[in-house]
PASEBA-1860 file (N, C-alpha, C; in nm, 3 decimals):
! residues 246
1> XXXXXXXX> 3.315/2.425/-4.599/3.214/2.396/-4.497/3.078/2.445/-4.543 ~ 2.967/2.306/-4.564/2.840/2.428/-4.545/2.726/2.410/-4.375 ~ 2.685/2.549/-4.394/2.586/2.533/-4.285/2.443/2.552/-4.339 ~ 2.340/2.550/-4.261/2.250/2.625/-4.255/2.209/2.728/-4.172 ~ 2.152/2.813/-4.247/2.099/2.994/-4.164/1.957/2.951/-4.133 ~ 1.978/2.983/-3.976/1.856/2.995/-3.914/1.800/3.112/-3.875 ~ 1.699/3.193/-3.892/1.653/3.251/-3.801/1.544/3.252/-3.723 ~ 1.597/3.283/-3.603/1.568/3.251/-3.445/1.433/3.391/-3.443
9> XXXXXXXX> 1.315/3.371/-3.473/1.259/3.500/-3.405/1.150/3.463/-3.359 ~ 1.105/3.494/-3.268/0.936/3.432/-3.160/0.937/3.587/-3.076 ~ 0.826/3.575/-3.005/0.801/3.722/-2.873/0.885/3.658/-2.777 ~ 0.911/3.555/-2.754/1.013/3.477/-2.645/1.083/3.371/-2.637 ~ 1.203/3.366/-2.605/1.317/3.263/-2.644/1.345/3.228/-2.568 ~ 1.418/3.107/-2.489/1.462/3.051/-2.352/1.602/2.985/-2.361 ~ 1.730/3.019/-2.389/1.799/2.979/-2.394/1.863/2.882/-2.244 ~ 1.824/2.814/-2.212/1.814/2.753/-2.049/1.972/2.720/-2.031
17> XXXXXXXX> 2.002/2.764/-1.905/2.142/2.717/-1.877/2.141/2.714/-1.705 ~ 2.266/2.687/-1.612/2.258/2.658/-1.474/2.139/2.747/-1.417 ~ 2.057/2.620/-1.370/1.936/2.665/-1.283/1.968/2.686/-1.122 ~ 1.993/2.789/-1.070/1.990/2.828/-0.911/1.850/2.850/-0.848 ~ 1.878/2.771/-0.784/1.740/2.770/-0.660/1.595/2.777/-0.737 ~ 1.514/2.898/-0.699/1.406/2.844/-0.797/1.401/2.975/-0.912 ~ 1.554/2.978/-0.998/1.526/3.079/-1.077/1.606/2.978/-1.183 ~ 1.516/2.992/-1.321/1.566/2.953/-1.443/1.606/3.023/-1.536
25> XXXXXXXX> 1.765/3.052/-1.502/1.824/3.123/-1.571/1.849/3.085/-1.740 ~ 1.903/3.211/-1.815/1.905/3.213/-1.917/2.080/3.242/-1.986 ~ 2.096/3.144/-2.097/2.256/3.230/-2.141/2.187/3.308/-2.244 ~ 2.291/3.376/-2.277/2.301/3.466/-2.418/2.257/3.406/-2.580 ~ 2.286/3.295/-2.579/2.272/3.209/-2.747/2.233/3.076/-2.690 ~ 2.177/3.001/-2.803/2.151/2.853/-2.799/2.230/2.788/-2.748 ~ 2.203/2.689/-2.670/2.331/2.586/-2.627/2.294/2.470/-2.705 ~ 2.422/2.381/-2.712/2.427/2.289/-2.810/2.315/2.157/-2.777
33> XXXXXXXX> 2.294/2.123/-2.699/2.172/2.054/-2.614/2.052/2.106/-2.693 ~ 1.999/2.249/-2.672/1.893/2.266/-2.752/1.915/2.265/-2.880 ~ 1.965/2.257/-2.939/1.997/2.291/-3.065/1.992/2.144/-3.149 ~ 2.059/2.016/-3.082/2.020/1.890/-3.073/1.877/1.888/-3.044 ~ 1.813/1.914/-2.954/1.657/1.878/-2.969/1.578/1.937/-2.996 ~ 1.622/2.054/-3.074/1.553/2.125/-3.209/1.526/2.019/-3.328 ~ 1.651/2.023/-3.344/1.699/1.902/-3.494/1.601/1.764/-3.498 ~ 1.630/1.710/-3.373/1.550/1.605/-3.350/1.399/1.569/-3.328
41> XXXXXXXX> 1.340/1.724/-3.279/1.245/1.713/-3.291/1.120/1.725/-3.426 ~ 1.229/1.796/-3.486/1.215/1.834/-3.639/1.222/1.681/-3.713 ~ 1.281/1.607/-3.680/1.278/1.474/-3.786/1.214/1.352/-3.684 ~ 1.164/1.416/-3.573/1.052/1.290/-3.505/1.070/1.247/-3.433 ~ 1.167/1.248/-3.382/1.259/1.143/-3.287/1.233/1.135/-3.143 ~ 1.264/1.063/-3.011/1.230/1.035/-2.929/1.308/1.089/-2.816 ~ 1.231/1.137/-2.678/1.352/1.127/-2.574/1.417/0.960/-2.552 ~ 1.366/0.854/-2.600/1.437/0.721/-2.581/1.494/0.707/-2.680
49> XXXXXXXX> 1.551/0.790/-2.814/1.645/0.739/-2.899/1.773/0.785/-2.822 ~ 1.835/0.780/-2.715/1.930/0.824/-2.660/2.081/0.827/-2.710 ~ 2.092/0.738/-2.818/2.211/0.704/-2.897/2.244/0.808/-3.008 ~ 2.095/0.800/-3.054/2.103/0.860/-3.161/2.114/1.019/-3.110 ~ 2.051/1.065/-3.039/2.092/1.238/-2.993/2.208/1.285/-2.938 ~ 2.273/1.144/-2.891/2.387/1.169/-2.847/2.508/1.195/-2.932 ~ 2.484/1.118/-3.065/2.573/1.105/-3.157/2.551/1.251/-3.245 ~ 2.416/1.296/-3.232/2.384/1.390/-3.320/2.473/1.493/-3.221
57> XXXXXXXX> 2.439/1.565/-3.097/2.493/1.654/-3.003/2.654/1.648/-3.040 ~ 2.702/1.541/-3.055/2.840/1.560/-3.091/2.914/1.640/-3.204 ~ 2.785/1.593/-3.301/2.803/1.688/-3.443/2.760/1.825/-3.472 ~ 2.724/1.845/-3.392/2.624/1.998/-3.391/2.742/2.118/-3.343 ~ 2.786/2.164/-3.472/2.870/2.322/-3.442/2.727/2.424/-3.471 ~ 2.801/2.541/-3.447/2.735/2.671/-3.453/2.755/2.788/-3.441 ~ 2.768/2.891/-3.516/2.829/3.025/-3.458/2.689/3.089/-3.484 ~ 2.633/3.188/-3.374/2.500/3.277/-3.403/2.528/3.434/-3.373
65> XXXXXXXX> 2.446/3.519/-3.375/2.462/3.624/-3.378/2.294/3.746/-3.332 ~ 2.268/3.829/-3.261/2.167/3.865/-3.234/2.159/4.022/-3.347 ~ 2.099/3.966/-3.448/2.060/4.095/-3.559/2.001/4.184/-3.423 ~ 1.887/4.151/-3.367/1.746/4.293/-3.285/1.845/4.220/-3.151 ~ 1.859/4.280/-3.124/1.905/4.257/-2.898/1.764/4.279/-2.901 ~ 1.779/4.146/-2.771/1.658/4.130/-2.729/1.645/4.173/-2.582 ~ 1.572/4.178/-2.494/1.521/4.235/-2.365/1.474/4.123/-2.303 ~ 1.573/4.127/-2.179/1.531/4.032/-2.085/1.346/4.031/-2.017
73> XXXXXXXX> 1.319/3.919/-1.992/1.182/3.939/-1.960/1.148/3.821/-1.789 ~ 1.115/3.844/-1.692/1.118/3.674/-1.614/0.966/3.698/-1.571 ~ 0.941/3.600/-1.627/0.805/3.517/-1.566/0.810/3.453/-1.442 ~ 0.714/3.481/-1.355/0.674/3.520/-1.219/0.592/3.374/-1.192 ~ 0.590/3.236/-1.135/0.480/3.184/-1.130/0.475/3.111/-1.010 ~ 0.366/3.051/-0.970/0.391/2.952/-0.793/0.321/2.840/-0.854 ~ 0.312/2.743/-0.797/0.338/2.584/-0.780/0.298/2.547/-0.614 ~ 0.120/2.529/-0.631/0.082/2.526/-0.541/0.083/2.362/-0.486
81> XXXXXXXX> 0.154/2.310/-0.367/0.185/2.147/-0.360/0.072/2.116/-0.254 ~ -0.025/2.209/-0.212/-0.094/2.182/-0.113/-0.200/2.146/-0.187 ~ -0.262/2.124/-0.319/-0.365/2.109/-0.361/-0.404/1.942/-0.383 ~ -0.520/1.918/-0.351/-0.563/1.746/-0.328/-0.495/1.691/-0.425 ~ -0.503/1.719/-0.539/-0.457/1.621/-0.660/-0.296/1.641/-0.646 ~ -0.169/1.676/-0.558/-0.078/1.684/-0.516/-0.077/1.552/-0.401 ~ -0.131/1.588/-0.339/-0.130/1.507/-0.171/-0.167/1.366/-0.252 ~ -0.265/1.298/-0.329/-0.283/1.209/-0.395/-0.204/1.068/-0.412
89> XXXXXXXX> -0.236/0.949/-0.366/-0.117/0.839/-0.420/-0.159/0.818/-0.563 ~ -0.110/0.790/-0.654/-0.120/0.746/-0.824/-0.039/0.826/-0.885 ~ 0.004/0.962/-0.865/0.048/1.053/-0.998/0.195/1.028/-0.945 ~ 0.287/0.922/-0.915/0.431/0.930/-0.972/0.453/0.765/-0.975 ~ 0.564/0.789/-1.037/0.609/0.638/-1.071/0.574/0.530/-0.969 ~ 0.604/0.554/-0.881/0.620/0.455/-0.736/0.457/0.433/-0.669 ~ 0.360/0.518/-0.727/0.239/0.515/-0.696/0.176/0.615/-0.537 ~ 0.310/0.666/-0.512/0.303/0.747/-0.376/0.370/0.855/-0.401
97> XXXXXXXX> 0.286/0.960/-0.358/0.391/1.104/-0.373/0.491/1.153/-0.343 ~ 0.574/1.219/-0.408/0.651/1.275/-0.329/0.679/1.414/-0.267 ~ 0.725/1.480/-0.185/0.769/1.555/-0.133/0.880/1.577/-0.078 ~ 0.929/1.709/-0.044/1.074/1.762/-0.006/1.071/1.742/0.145 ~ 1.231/1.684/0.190/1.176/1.688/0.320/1.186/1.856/0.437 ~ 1.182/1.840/0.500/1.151/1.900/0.596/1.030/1.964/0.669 ~ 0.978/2.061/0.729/0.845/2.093/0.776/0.721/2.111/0.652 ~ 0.612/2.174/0.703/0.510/2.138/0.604/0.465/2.232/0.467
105> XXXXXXXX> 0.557/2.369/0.554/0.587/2.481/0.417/0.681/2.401/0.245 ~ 0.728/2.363/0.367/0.816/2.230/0.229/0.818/2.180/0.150 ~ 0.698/2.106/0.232/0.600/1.960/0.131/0.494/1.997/0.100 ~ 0.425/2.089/0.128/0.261/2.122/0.119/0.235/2.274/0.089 ~ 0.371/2.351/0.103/0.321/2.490/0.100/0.291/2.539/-0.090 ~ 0.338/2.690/-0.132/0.330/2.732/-0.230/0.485/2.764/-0.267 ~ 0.531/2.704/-0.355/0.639/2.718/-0.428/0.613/2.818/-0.581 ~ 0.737/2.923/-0.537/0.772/3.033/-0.640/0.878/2.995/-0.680
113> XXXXXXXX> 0.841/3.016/-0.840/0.936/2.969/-0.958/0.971/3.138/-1.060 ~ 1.086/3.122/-1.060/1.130/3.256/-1.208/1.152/3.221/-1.291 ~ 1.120/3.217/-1.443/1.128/3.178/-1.596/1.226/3.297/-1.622 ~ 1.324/3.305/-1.633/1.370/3.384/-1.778/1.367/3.322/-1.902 ~ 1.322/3.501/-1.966/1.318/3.461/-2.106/1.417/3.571/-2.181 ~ 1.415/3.591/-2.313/1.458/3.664/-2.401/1.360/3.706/-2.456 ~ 1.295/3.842/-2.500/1.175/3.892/-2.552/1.208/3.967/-2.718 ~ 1.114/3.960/-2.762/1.164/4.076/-2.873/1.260/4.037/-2.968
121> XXXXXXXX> 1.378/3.951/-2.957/1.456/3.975/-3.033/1.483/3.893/-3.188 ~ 1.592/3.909/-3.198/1.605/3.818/-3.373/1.764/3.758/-3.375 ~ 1.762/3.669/-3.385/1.880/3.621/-3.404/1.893/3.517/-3.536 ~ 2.041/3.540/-3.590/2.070/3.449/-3.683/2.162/3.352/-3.670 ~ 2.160/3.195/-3.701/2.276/3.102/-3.667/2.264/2.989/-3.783 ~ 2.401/2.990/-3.791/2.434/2.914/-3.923/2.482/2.767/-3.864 ~ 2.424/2.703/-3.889/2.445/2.536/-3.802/2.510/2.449/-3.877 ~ 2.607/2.387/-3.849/2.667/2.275/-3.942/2.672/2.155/-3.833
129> XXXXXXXX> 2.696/2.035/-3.925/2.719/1.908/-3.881/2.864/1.874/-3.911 ~ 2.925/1.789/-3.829/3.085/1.720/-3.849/3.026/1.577/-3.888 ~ 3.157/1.549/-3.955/3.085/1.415/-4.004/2.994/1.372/-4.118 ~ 2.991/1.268/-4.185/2.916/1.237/-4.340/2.821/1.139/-4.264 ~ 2.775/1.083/-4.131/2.699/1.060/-4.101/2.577/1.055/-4.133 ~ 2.469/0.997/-4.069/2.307/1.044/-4.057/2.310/1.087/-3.959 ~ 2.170/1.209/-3.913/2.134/1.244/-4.082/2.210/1.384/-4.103 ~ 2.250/1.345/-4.238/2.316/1.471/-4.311/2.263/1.606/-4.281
137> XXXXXXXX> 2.312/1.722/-4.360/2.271/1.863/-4.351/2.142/1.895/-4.406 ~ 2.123/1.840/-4.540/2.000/1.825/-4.676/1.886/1.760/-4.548 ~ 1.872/1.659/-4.496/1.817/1.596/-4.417/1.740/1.682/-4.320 ~ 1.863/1.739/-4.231/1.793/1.824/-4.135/1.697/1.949/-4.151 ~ 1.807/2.016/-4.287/1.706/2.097/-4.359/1.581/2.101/-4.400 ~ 1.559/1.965/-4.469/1.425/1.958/-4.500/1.315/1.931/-4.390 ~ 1.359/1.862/-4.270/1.253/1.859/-4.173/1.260/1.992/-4.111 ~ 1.363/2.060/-4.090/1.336/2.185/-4.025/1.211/2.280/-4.114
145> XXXXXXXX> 1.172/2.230/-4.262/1.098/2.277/-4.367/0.986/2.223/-4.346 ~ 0.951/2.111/-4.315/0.840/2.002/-4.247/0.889/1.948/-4.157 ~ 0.836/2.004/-4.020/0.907/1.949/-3.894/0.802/1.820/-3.857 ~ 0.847/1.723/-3.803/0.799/1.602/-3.750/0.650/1.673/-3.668 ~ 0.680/1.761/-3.551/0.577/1.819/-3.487/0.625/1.931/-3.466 ~ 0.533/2.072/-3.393/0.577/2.174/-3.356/0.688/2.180/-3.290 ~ 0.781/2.291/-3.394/0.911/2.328/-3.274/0.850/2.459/-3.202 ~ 1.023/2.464/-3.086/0.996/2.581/-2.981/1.098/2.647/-2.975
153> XXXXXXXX> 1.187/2.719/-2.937/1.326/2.797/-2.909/1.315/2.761/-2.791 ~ 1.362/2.674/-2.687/1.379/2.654/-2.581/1.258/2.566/-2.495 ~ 1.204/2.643/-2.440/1.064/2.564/-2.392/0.925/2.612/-2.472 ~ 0.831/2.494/-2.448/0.719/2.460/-2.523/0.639/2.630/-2.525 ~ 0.626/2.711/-2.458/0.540/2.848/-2.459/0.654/2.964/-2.561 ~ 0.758/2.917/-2.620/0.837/2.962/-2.713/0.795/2.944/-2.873 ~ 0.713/2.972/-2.931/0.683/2.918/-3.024/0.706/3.040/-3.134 ~ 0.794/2.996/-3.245/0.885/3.037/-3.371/0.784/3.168/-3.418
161> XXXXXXXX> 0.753/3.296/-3.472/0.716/3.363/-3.528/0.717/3.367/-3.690 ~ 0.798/3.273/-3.713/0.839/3.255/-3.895/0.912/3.164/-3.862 ~ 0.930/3.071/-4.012/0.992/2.945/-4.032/1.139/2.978/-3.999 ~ 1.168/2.851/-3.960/1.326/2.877/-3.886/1.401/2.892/-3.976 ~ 1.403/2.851/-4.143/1.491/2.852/-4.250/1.516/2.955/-4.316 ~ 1.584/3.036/-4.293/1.622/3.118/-4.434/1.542/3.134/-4.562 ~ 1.440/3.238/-4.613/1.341/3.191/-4.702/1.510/3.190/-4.836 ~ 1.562/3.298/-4.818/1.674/3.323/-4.947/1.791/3.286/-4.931
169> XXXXXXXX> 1.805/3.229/-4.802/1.993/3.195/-4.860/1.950/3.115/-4.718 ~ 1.898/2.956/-4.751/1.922/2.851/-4.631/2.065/2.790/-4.636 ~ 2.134/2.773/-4.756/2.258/2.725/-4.718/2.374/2.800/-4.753 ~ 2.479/2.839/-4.684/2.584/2.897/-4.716/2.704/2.821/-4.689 ~ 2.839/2.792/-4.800/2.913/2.754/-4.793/3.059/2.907/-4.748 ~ 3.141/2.828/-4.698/3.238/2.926/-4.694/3.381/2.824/-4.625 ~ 3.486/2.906/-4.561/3.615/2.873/-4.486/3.588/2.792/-4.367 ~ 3.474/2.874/-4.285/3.465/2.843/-4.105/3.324/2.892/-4.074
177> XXXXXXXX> 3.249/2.874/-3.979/3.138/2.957/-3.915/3.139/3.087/-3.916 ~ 3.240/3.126/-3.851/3.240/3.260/-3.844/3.220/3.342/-3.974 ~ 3.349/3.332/-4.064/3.315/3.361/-4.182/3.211/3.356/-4.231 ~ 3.141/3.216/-4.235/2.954/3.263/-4.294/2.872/3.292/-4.204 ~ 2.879/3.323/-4.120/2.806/3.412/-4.035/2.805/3.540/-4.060 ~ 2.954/3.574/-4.038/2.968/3.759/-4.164/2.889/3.784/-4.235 ~ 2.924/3.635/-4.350/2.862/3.688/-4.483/2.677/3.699/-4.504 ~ 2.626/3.638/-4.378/2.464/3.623/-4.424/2.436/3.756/-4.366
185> XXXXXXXX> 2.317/3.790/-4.450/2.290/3.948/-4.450/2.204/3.979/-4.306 ~ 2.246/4.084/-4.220/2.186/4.133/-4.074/2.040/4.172/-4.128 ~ 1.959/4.097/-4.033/1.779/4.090/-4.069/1.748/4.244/-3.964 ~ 1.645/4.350/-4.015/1.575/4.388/-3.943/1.502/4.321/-3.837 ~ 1.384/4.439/-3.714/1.287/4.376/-3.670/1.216/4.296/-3.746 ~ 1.160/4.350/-3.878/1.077/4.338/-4.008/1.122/4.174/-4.106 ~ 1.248/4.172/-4.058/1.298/4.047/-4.120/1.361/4.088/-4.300 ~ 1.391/4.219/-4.313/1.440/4.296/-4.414/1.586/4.318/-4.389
193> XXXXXXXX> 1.664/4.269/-4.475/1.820/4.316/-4.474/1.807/4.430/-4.438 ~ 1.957/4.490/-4.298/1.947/4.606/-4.280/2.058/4.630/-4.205 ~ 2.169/4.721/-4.221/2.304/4.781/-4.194/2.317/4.802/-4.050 ~ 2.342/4.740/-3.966/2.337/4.750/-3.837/2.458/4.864/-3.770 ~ 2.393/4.931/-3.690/2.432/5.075/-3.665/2.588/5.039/-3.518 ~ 2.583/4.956/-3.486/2.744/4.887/-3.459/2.760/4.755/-3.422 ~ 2.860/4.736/-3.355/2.909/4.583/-3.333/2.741/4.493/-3.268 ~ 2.771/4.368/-3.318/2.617/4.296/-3.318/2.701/4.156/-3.201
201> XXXXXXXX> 2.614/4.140/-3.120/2.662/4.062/-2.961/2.694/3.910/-3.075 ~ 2.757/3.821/-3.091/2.767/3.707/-3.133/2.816/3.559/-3.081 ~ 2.842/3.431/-3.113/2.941/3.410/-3.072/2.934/3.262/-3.174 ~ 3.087/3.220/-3.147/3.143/3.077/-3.256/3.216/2.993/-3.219 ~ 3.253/2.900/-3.254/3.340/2.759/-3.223/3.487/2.852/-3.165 ~ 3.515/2.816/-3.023/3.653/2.855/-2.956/3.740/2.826/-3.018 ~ 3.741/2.737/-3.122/3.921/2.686/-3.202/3.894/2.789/-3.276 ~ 3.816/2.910/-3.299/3.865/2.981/-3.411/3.931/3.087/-3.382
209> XXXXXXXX> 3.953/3.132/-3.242/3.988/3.217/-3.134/3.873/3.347/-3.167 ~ 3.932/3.484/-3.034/3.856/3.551/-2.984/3.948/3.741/-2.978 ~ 4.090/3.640/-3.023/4.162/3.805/-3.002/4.089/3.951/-3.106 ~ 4.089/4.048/-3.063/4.005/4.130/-3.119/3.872/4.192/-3.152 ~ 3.824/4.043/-3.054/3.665/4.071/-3.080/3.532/4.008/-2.957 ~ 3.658/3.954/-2.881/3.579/3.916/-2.750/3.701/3.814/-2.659 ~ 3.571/3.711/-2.576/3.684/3.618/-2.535/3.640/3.498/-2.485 ~ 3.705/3.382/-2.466/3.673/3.232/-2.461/3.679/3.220/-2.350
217> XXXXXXXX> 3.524/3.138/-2.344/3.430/3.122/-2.213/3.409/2.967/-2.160 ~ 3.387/2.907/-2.063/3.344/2.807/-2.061/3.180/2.807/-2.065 ~ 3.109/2.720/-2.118/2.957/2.716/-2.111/2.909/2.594/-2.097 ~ 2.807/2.561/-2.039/2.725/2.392/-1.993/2.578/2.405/-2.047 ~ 2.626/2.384/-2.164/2.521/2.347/-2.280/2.529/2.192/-2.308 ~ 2.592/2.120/-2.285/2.584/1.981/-2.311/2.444/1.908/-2.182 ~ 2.456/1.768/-2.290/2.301/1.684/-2.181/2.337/1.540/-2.190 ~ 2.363/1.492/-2.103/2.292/1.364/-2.078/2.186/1.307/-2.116
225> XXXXXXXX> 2.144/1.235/-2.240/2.036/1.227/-2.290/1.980/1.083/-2.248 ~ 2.056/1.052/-2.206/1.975/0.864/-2.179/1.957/0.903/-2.024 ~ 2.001/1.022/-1.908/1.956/1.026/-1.828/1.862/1.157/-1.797 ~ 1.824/1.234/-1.922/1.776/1.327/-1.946/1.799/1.463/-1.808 ~ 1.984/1.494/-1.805/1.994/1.585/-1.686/2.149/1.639/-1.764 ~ 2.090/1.728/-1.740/2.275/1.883/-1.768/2.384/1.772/-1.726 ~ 2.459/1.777/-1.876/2.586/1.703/-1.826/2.678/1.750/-1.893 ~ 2.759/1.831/-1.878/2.912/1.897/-1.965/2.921/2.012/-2.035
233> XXXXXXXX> 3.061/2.027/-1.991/3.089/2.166/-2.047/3.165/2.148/-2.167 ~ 3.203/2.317/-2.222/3.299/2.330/-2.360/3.319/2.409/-2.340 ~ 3.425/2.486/-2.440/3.484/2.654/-2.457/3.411/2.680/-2.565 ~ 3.389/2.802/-2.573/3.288/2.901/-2.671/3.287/3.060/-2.660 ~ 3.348/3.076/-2.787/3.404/3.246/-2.809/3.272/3.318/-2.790 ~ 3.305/3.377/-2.753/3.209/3.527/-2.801/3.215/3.678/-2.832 ~ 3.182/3.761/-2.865/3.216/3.899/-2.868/3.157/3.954/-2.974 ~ 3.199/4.090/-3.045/3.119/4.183/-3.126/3.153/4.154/-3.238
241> XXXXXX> 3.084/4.127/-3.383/3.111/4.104/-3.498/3.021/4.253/-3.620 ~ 3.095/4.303/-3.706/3.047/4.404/-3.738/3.132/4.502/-3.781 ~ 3.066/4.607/-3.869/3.171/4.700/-3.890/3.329/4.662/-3.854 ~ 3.351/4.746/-3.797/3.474/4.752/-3.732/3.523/4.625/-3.637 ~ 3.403/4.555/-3.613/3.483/4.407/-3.536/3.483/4.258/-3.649 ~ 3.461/4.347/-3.791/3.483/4.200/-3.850/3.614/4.183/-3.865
END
C-alpha cells in the first residue's frame, strides 16, 4: 500500500460533523467528506462535478494521528436578519426572501451562531486511494504541491500554516495505514521530529480492528455531493498509538 503524509497544521482547524441547533460542532480527525474536498479542491474541480467527488469520496482511506493535541476553541458570532439588505426581494433564488416561520424574533430578530474549532495543534495523516482509477496518488500529490486554488482544513478562515506535504517523506509504502502511520516520524510544535512523551490520540480504517488500543465508532463524515447535504455513516477505530500502544 502507498499513501501520502500530510501534515495538518494552521492556528485553527474545523473538523465539522452533526450540527445541533445553532452550534457547529467539531469531531476529533478529518472526516472523509473533507478530505474529498481537500483533494478536489487541490486539482480544481467543481461543487457541480458531482460524479466525479463522489467516486473520489469512495476511494479516500485514511488513518491520522494528533503529534501537538490541540485545544478546543468556539467562536462566538450573531447573524443579524433584521438588517434592510435581509428584508430585501433579489438576494435568493426565487427572488423573495426567506425567513423562518413563526413570530418576528424568528424572521427579523438576531441569530447566535457557535463555530468550533481546533486551535494550536499538529496533526499527521497518511491518505491513500483504492483503486487504479483517476486521479491516481502521484496526481493528487502533485496538486496538493500546486493546488488549483487556496486550500483550508475545514472552513475557508482555516488556512494551512505550511504546505500540507511532507517536505521529507511525502510517500510511504508499507502493509496497512496504520502501520505507516507508526512508521512516519511524530512532528514537534516546531515541525522537528520529536519522541512523544506518551500514547498520541489517533485513529484508522475499522477493518483493521481496535483491541488494545481503543474502539470502533460509528462517524457521519460522508456527503451527498450532487445535493450538497451530510449523507452517511461508517465505522472508524480510534485510540492511543505510541510507545506502549503500538
Amino acid at each position: 500500500m502507498r499513501a501520502l503524509v500530510l501534515r495538518l497544521d494552521a492556528p485553527i482547524m474545523s473538523f465539522g460533523t452533526v450540527m445541533v441547533d445553532q452550534h457547529g460542532f467539531i469531531d476529533r480527525f478529518p472526516g472523509t467528506a473533507m478530505l474529498t474536498g481537500l483533494i478536489a479542491n487541490a486539482l480544481g474541480w467543481h461543487h457541480g462535478d458531482f460524479q466525479r467527488l463522489d467516486d473520489l469520496q469512495r476511494r479516500v482511506e485514511y488513518a491520522a494521528r494528533w503529534d501537538v493535541r490541540p485545544q478546543r476553541l468556539v467562536d462566538y458570532h450573531t447573524a443579524d436578519l433584521g438588517q434592510t439588505k435581509m428584508a430585501e426581494p433579489g438576494w435568493t433564488t426565487r427572488g423573495a426572501p426567506e425567513h423562518r416561520a413563526g413570530g418576528s424574533d424568528a424572521r427579523f430578530g438576531t441569530h447566535e451562531r457557535h463555530r468550533h474549532y481546533w486551535a494550536d495543534g499538529l496533526m499527521t495523516v497518511a491518505l491513500a486511494l483504492q483503486g487504479e482509477t483517476a486521479p491516481d496518488l502521484d496526481t493528487v500529490g502533485d496538486a496538493l504541491r500546486r493546488p488549483a486554488r487556496p486550500l483550508f482544513l475545514g472552513r475557508k478562515t482555516c488556512l494551512p500554516a505550511r504546505p500540507l506535504l511532507d517536505p521529507h517523506m511525502p510517500v510511504v509504502e508499507g502493509e496497512n495505514l496504520l502501520a505507516l502511520l507508526c512508521r512516519v516520524p511524530v512532528w514537534n510544535r516546531m515541525g522537528v521530529p520529536a519522541k512523544p512523551v506518551e500514547g498520541l490520540l489517533a485513529c484508522w480504517p475499522a477493518e483493521l480492528g481496535a483491541a488494545g488500543r481503543g474502539e470502533v465508532r460509528r462517524v457521519y463524515d460522508l456527503r451527498d455531493w450532487a445535493n450538497q447535504i451530510p449523507a452517511g455513516s461508517r465505522w472508524r477505530a480510534e485510540g492511543l498509538i505510541g510507545g506502549e500502544h503500538l
